[in-house]
C-alpha positions as CSV (number, residue, x, y, z in Angstrom):
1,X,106.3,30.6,-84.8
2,X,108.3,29.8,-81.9
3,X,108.9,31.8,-78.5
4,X,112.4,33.0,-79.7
5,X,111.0,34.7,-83.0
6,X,108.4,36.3,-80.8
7,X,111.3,37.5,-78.3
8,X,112.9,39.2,-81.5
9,X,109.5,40.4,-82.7
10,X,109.4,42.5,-79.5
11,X,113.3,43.6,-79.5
12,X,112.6,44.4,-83.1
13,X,109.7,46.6,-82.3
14,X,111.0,48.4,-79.7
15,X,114.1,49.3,-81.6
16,X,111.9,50.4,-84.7
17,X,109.6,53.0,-81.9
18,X,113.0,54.1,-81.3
19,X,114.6,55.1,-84.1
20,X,110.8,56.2,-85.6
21,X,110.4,58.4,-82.4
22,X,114.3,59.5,-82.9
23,X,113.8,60.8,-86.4
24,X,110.4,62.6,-86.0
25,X,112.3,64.3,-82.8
26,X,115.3,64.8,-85.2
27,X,112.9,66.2,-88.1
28,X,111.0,68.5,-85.7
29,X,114.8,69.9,-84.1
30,X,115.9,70.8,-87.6
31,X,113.0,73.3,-88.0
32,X,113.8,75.0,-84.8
33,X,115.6,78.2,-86.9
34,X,113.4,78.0,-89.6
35,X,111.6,81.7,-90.9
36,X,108.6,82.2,-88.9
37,X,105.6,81.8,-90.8
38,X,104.0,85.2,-91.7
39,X,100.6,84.5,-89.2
40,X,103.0,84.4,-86.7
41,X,105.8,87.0,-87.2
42,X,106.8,89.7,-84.8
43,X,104.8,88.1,-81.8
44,X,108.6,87.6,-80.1
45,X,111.2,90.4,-79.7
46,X,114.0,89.1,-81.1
47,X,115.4,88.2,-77.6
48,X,112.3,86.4,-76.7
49,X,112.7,84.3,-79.4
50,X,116.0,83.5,-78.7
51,X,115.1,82.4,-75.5
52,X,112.2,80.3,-77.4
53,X,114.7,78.8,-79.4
54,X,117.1,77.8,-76.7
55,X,114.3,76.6,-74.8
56,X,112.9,73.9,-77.4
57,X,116.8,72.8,-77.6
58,X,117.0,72.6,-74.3
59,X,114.1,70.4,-74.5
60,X,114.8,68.4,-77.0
61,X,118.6,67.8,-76.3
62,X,116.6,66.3,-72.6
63,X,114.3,64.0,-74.5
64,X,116.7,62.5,-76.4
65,X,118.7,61.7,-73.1
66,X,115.3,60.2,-71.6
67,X,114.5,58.1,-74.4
68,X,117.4,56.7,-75.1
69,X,118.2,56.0,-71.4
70,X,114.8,54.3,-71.2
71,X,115.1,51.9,-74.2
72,X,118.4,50.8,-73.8
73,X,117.5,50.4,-69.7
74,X,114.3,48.2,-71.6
75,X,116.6,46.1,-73.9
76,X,119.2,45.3,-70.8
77,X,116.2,43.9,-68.4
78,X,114.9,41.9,-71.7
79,X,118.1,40.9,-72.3
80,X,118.7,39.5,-68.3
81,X,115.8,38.0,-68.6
82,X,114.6,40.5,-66.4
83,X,110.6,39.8,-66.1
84,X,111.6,36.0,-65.3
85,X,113.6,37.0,-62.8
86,X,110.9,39.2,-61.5
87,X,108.1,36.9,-62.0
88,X,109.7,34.0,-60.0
89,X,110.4,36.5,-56.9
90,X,106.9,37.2,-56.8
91,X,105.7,33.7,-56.5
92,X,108.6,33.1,-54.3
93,X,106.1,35.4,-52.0
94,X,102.8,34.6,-53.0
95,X,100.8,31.3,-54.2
96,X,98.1,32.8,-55.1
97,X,97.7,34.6,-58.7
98,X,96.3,38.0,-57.6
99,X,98.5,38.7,-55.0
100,X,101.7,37.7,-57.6
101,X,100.0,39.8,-60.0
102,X,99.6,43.0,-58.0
103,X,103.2,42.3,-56.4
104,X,104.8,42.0,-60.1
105,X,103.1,45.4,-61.0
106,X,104.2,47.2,-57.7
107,X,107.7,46.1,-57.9
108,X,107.6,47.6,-61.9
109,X,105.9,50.8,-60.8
110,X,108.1,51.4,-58.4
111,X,111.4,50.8,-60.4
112,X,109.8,53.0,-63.3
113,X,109.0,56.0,-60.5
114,X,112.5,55.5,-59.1
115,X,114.0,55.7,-62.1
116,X,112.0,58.4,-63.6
117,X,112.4,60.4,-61.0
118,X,115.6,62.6,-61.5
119,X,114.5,63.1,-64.9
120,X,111.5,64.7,-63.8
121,X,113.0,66.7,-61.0
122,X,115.5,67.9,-63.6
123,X,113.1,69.2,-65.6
124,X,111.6,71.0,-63.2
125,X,113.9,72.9,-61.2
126,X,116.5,73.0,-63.9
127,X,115.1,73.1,-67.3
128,X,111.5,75.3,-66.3
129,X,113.6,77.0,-63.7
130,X,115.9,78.2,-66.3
131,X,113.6,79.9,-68.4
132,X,111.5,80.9,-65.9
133,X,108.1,78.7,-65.8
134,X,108.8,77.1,-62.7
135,X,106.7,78.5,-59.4
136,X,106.8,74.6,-57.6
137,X,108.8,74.9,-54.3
138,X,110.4,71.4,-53.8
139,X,108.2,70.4,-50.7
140,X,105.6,71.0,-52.9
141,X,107.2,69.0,-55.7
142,X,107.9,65.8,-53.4
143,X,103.7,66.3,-51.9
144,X,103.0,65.7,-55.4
145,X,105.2,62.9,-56.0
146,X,103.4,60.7,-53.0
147,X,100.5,61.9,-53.8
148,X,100.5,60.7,-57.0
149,X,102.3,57.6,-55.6
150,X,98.8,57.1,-53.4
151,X,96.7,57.6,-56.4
152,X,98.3,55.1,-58.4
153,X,97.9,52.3,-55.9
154,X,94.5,53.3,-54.2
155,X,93.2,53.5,-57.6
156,X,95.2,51.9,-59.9
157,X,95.3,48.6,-57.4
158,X,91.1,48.0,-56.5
159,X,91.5,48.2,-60.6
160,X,94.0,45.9,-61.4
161,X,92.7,43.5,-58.6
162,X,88.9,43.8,-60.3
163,X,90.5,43.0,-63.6
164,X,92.3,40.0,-62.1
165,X,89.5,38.5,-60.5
166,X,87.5,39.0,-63.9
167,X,90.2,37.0,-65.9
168,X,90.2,34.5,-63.2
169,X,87.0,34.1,-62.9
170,X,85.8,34.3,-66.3
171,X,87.8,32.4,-68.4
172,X,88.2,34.4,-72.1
173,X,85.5,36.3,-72.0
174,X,87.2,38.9,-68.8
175,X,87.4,41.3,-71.5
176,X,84.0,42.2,-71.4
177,X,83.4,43.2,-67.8
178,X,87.2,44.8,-67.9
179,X,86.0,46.9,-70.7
180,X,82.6,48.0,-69.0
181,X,84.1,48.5,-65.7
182,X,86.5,50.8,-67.2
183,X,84.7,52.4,-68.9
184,X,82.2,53.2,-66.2
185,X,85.1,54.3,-64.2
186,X,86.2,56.9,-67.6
187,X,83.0,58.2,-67.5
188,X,82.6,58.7,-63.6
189,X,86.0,60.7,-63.6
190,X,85.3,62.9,-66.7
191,X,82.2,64.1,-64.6
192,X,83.6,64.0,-61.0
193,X,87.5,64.5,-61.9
194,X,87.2,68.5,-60.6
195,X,85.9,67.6,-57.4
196,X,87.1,64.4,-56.5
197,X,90.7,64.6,-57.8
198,X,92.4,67.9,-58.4
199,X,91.5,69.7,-55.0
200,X,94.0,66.8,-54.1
201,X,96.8,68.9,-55.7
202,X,95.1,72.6,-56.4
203,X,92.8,74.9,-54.3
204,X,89.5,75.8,-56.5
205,X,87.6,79.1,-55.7
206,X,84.5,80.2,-57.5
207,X,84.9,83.3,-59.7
208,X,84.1,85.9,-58.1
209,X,81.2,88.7,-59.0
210,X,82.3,91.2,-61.3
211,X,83.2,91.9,-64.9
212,X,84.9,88.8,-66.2
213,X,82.2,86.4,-64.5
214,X,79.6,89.0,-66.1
215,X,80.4,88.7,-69.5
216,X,81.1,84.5,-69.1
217,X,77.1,84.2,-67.8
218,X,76.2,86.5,-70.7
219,X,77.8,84.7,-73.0
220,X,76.5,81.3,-71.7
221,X,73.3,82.5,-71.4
222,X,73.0,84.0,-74.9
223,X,74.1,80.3,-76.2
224,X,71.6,78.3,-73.8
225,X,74.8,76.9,-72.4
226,X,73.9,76.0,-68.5
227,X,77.0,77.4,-66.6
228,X,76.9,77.6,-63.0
229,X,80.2,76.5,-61.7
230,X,83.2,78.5,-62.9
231,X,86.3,78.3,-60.9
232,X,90.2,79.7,-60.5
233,X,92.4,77.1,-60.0
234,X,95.9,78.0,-58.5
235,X,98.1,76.8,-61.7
236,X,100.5,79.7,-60.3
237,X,101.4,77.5,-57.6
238,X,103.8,75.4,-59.9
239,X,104.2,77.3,-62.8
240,X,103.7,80.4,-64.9
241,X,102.2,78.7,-68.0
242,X,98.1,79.3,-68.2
243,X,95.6,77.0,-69.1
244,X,91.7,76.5,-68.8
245,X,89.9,73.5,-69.6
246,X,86.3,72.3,-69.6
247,X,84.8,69.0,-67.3
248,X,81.8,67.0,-66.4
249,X,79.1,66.5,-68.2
250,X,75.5,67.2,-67.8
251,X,74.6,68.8,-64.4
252,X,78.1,68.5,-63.3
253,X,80.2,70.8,-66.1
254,X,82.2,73.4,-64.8
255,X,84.9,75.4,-66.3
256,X,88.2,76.5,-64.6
257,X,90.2,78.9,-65.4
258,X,93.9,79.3,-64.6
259,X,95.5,82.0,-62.2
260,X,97.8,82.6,-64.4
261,X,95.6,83.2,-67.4
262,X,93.5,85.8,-65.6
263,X,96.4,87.3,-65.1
264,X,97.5,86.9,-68.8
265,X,94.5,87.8,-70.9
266,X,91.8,90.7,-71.5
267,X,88.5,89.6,-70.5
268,X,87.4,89.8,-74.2
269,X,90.2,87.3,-74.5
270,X,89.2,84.9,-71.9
271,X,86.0,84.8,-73.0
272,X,86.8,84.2,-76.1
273,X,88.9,81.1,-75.0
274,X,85.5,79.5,-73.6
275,X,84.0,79.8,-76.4
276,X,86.2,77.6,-77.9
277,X,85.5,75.2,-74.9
278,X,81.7,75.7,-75.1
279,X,82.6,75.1,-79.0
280,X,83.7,71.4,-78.0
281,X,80.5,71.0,-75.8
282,X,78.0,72.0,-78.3
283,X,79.9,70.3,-81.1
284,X,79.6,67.2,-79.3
285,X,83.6,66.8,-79.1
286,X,83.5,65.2,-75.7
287,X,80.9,62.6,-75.9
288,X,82.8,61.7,-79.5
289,X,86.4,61.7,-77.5
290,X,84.7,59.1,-75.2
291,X,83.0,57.1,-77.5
292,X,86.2,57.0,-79.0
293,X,88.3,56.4,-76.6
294,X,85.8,53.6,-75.2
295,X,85.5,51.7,-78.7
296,X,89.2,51.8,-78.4
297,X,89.5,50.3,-75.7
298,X,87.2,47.8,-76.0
299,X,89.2,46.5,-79.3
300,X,92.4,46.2,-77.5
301,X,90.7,44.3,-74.6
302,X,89.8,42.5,-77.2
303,X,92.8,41.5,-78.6
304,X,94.6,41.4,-75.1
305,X,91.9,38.2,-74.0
306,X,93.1,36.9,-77.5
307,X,97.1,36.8,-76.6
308,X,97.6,37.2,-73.1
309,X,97.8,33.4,-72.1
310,X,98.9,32.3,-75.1
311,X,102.6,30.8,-74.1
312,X,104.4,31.5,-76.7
313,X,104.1,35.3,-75.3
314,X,105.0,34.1,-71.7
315,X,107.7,32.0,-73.1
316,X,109.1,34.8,-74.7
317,X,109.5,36.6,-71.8
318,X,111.4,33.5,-70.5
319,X,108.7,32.4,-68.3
320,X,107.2,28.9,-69.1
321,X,103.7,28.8,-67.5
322,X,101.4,31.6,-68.9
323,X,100.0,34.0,-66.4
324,X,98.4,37.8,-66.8
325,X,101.4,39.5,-66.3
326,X,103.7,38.4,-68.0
327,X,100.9,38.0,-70.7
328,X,100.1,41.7,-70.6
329,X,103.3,42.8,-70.8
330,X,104.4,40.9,-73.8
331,X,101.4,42.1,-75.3
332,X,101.6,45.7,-75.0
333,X,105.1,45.3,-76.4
334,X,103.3,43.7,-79.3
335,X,100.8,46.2,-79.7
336,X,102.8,49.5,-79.8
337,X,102.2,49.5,-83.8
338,X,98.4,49.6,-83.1
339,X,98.7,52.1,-80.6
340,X,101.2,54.4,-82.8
341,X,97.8,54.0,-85.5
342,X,95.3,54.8,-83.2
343,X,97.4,57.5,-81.8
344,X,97.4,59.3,-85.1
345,X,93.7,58.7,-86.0
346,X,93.0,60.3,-82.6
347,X,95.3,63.2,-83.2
348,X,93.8,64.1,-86.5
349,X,90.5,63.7,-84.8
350,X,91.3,66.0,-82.1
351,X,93.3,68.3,-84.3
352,X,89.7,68.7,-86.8
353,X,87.7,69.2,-83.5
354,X,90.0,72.4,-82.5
355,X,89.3,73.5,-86.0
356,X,85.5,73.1,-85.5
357,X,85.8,74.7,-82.0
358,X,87.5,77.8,-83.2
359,X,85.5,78.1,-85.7
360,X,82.7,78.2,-83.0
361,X,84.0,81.0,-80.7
362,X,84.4,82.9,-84.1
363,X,81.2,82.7,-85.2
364,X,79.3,83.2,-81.5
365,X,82.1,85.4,-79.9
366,X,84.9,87.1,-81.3
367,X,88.0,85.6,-83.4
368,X,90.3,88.3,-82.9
369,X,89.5,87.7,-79.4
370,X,90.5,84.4,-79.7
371,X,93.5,85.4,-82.1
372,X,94.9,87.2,-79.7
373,X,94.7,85.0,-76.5
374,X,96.1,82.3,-78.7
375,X,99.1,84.3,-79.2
376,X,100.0,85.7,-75.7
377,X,99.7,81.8,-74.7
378,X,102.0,80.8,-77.3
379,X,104.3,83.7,-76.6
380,X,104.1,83.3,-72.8
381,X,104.8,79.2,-73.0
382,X,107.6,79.8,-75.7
383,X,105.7,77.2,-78.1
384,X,107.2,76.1,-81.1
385,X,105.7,78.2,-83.6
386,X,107.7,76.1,-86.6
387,X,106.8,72.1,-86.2
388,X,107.7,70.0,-88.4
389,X,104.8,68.3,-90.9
390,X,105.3,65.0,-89.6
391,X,105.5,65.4,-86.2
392,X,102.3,67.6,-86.6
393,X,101.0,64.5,-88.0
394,X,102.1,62.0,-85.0
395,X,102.0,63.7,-82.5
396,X,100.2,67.1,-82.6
397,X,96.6,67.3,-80.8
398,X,96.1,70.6,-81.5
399,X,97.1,72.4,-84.9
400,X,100.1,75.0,-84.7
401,X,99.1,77.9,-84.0
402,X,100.0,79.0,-87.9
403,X,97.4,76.7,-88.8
404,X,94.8,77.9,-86.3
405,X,95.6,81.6,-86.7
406,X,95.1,81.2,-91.3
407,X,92.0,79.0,-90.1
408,X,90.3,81.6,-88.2
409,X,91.2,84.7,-90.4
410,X,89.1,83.2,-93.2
411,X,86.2,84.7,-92.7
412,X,86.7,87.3,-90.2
């Protein structure tokens, strides 16, 4: 094999995520105006779901603008031999290894932020504003943008600097300490991520005494499920769409609940949504999503200490002396067909534990509790209530709310 079938290799799989991506988009858009299942019918007025409908193309016609923007901006830079250029005007600036290293993947970030920006500014204050979902002033937009900015190179730098001195260091067997490191790290910001990062970007208050907070500790307390932090987070602050979502882990598990789904839902409703969340806890869905996600990882470390200074992948890239850049990039070219696997095994996984968790607030709580918060939030986000099969099957986390509506009306 030489470095200029490799090259194509990469061009070819690139184009191939493309067009795959293109046609599942395409597939998905063409079910747009198709009859509303009968789980579903009547939850829009019929100008709500127009507005549903012109939202999703709104969407879509925007993605399709993004990724193809994006790959053909991907194909010029590998065509201008863009990463050699790159990769000589680091070392132009830095002997040593790390500091190239961390310089090559700062100069990328940036560009990729830069360029990414309007698309995302779009979105926002066009696109959400349009329909309504938007609440984010644009001071408040651009605070997030440099905070996220600081994140990324606070974090993302002591990271990539530990991994660099571990493949340095090392030799072939860096994987190993890049793969526990991480995943210490995974694990320390599942249980600290509510207190350590989002009061960077949201204010959390406790829920207050009363009827709602009531009913949640009699709930918890009827399933031996130890509860004593529940908090509002301002969602409101940046959009209308409500959320709630269960963290930590042991002692440190909390459950917050949006603003704006408080304001959306009964309180037999949002109880009944944390029963589905206690439903992943007690089901074990987290540890497994870890486990996962950590076995994961450690197989494409794996493979990465494997390839990445193998120079025919450098040389592909036009660069002639193999270095962990240049390596890692070539490589996670090279990988997106393992990722697009692991991505759907994940996705069915996730999808069965939804299943399993519904099931759960049925059985402990109340399913047409749950039935009905499901549909307000799918009403009030303008979901797509028609998906397509396939893209279900790609790219779909969580079953369509048809599916989860049939699936808890079983037995009810």
């Amino acid at each position: 094999m030489t470095a200029e079938l490799v090259f194509y290799i990469i061009i070819g799989i690139i184009i191939f995520n493309f067009i795959f991506e293109s046609v599942l988009d395409y597939l998905n858009f063409t079910r747009f105006d198709a009859p509303l299942p009968a789980e579903v019918k009547g939850l829009y007025e019929e100008d709500e779901y127009q507005k549903s409908q012109a939202y999703k193309k709104d969407k879509f016609k925007f993605g399709v603008l993004q990724s193809g923007f994006s790959v053909v901006l991907i194909l010029v830079f590998l065509g201008i031999n863009g990463f050699k250029v790159l990769n000589d005007l680091v070392y132009d600036f830095a002997d040593n290894s790390i500091v190239a290293s961390l310089m090559f993947f700062a100069i990328l970030f940036f560009a990729s932020f830069i360029l990414n920006l309007p698309f995302s500014y779009y979105f926002t204050f066009t696109i959400e504003e349009a329909y309504g979902f938007n609440t984010t002033s644009k001071s408040l937009f651009w605070k997030d943008q440099l905070k996220s900015i600081a994140l990324t190179l606070i974090f993302g730098g002591v990271l990539l600097t530990a991994i660099l001195f571990f493949y340095n260091n090392a030799g072939s067997v860096f994987w190993w300490y890049t793969w526990i490191l991480i995943s210490l790290v995974s694990v320390i910001l599942n249980m600290f991520y509510a207190k350590l990062i989002v009061p960077l970007f949201n204010k959390q208050t406790p829920l207050e005494k009363g009827e709602l907070r009531s009913k949640i500790e009699a709930y918890a307390t009827r399933m031996d499920f130890q509860l004593n932090s529940i908090y509002i987070i301002d969602g409101s602050k940046r959009s209308k769409k409500a959320n709630a979502y269960f963290s930590g882990l042991g002692r440190e598990k909390r459950v917050t609940l949006y603003d704006t789904l408080i304001e959306d839902l009964e309180d037999e409703e949002i109880v009944a949504v944390l029963a589905h969340e206690v439903g992943h806890y007690k089901k074990n869905h987290i540890v497994i999503n870890l486990l996962m996600t950590t076995l994961i990882l450690g197989f494409t470390l794996w493979l990465l200490s494997l390839f990445v200074s193998e120079p025919l992948l450098s040389q592909a890239l036009g660069v002639d002396q193999p270095n962990f850049h240049i390596g890692l990039i070539a490589f996670s070219f090279l990988y997106a067909p393992l990722s697009l696997i692991s991505g759907v095994f994940t996705n069915v996984l996730s999808r069965t534990f939804e299943y399993q968790a519904d099931h759960y607030a049925k059985s402990t709580y109340d399913g047409y509790g749950l039935i009905s918060a499901l549909k307000k939030l799918s009403k009030k986000s303008l979901s797509n209530l028609t998906p397509h099969p396939a893209y279900v099957f790609f790219h779909y986390s969580h079953p369509p709310l048809e599916k989860r509506i049939h699936n808890l009306k079983k037995k009810l």
